[in-house]
TIRO-2110 file (N, C-alpha, C; in Angstrom, 1 decimal):
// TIRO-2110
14.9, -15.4, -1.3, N, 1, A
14.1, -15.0, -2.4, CA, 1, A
14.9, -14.6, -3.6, C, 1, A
14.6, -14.9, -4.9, N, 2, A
15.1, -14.2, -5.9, CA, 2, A
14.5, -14.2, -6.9, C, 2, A
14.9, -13.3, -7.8, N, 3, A
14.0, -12.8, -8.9, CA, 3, A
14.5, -13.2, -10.1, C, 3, A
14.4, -13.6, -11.5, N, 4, A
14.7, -14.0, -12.7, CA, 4, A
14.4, -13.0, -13.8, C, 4, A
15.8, -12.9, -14.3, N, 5, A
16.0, -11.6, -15.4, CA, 5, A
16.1, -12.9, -16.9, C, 5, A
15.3, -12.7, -17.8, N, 6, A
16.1, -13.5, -18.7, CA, 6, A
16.7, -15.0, -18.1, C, 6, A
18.2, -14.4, -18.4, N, 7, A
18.8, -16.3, -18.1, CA, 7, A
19.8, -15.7, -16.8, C, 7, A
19.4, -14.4, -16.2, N, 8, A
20.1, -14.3, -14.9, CA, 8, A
19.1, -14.8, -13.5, C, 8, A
19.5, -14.6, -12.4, N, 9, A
18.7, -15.1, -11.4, CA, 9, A
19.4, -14.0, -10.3, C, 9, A
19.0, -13.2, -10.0, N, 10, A
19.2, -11.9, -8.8, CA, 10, A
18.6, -12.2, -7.5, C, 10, A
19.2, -12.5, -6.6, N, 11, A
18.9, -12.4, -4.9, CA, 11, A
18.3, -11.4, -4.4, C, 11, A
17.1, -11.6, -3.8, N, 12, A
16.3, -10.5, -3.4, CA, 12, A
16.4, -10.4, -2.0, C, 12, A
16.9, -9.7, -1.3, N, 13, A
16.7, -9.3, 0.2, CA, 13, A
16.0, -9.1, 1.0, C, 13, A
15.4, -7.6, 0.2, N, 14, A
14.1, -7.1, 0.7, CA, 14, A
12.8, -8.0, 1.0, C, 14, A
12.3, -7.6, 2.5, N, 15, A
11.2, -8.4, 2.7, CA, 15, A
9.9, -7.4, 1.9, C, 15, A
8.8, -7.5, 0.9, N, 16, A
8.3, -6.8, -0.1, CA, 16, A
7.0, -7.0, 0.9, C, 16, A
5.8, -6.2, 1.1, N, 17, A
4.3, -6.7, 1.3, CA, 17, A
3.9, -7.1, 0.2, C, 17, A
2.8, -7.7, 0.2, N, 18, A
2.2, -9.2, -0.6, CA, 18, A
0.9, -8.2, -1.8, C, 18, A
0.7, -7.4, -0.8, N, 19, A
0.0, -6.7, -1.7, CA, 19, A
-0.2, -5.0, -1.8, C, 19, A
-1.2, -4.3, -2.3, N, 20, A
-1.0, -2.8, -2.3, CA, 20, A
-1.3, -2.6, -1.1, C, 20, A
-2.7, -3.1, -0.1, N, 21, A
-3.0, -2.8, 0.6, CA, 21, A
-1.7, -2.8, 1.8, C, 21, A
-1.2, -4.1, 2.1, N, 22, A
0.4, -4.1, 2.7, CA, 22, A
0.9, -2.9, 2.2, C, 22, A
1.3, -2.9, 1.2, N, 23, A
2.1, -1.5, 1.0, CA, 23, A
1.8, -0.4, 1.4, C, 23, A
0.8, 0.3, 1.1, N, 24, A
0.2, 1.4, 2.1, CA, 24, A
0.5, 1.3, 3.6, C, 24, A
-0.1, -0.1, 4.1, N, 25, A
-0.1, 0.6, 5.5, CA, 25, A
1.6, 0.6, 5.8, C, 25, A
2.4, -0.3, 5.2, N, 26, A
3.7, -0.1, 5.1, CA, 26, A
4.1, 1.3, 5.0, C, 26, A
4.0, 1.6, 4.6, N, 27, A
4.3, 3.5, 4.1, CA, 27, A
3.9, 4.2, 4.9, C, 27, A
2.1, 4.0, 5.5, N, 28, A
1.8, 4.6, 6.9, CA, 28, A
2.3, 4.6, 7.8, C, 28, A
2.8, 3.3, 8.1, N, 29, A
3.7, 3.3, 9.3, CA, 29, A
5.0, 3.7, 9.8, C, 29, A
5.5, 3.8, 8.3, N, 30, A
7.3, 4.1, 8.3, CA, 30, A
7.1, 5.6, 7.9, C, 30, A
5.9, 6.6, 7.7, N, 31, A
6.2, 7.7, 7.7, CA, 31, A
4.9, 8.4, 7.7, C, 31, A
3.9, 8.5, 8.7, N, 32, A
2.2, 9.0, 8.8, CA, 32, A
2.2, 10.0, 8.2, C, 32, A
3.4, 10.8, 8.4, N, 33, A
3.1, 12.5, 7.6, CA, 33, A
3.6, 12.7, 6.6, C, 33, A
3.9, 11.3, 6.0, N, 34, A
4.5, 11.8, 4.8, CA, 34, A
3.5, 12.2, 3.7, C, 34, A
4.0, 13.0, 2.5, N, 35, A
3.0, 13.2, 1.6, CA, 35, A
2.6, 12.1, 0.8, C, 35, A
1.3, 11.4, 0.6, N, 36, A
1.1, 10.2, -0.3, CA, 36, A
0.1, 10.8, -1.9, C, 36, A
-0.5, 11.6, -1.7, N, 37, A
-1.3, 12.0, -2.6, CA, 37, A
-1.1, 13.7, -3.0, C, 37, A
-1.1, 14.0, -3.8, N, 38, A
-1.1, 15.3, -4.3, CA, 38, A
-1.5, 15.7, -5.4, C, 38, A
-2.7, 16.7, -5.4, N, 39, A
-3.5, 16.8, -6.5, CA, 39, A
-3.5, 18.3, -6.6, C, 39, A
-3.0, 19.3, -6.9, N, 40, A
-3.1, 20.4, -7.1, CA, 40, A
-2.2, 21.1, -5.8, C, 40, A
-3.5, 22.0, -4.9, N, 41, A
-2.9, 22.4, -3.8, CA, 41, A
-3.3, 21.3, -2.4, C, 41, A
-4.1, 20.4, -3.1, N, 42, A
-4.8, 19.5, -1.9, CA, 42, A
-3.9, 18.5, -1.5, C, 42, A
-3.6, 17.8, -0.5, N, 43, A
-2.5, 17.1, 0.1, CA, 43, A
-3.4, 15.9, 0.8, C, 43, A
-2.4, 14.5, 0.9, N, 44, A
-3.1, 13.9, 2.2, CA, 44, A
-1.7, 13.2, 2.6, C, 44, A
-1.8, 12.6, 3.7, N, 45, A
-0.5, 12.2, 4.6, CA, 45, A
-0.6, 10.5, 4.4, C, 45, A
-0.1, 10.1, 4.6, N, 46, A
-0.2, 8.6, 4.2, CA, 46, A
-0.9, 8.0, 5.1, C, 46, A
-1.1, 8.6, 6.6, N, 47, A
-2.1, 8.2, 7.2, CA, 47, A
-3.4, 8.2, 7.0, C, 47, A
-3.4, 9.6, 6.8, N, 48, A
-5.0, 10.0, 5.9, CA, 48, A
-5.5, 9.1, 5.1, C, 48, A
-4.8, 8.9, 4.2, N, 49, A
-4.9, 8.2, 2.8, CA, 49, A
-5.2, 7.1, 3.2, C, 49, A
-4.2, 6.3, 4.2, N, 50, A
-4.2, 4.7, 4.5, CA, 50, A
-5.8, 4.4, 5.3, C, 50, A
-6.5, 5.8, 6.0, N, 51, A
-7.6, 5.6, 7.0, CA, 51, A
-8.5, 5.3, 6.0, C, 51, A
-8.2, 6.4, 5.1, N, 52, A
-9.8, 6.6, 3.8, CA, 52, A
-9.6, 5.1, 3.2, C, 52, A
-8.7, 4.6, 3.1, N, 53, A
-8.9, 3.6, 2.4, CA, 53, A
-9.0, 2.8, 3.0, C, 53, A
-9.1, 2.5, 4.5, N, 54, A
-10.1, 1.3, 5.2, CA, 54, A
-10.8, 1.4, 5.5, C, 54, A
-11.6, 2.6, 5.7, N, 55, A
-13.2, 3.2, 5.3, CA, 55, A
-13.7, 2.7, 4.6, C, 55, A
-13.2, 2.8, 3.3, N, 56, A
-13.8, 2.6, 1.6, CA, 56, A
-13.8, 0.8, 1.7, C, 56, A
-12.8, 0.5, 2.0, N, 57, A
-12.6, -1.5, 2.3, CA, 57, A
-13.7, -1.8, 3.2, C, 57, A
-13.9, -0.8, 4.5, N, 58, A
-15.2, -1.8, 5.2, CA, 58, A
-15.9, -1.4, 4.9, C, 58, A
-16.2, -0.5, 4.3, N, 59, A
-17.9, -0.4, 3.4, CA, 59, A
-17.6, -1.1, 2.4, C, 59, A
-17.1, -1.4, 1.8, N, 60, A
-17.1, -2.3, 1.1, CA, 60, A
-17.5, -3.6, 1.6, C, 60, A
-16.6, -4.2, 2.3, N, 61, A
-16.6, -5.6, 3.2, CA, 61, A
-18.0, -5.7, 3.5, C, 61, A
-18.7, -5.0, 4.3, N, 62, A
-19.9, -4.7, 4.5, CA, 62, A
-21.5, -4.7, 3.8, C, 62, A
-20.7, -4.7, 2.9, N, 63, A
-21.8, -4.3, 1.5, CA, 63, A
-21.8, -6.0, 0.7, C, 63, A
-20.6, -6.6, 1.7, N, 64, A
-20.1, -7.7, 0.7, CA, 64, A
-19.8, -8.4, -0.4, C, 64, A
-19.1, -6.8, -0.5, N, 65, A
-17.9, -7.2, -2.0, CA, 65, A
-16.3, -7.3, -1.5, C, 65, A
-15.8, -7.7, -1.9, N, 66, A
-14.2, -8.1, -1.5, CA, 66, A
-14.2, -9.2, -0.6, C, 66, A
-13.1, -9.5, -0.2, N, 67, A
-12.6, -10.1, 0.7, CA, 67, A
-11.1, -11.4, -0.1, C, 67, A
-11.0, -12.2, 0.8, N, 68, A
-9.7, -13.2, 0.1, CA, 68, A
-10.2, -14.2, -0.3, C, 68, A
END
């Protein structure tokens, strides 16, 4: 994989997820307790976060909006 700067061309290593939703659960996985959101004193863990937001996707999905 590589990426293009201008008239350079940089080798990419890193395997990236394809999308946000990849990235989340990526993040859930490599660290559940980590802090992902922070809004004052209120906190959620990236697991939290990653759950609510496959809640909110199958209600969604369900309602049949989204999909690929």
């Amino acid at each position: 994989m590589s990426a293009i700067h201008g008239d350079r061309v940089m080798r990419c290593f890193s395997e990236r997820p394809g999308n946000a939703f990849a990235l989340l659960g990526a993040a859930a996985a490599r660290s559940p307790g980590g802090e992902a959101i922070v809004c004052g004193e209120e906190r959620s863990s990236y697991a939290q976060f990653s759950a609510t937001v496959e809640q909110c996707a199958g209600s969604l999905a369900a309602a049949g909006i989204g999909g690929e």
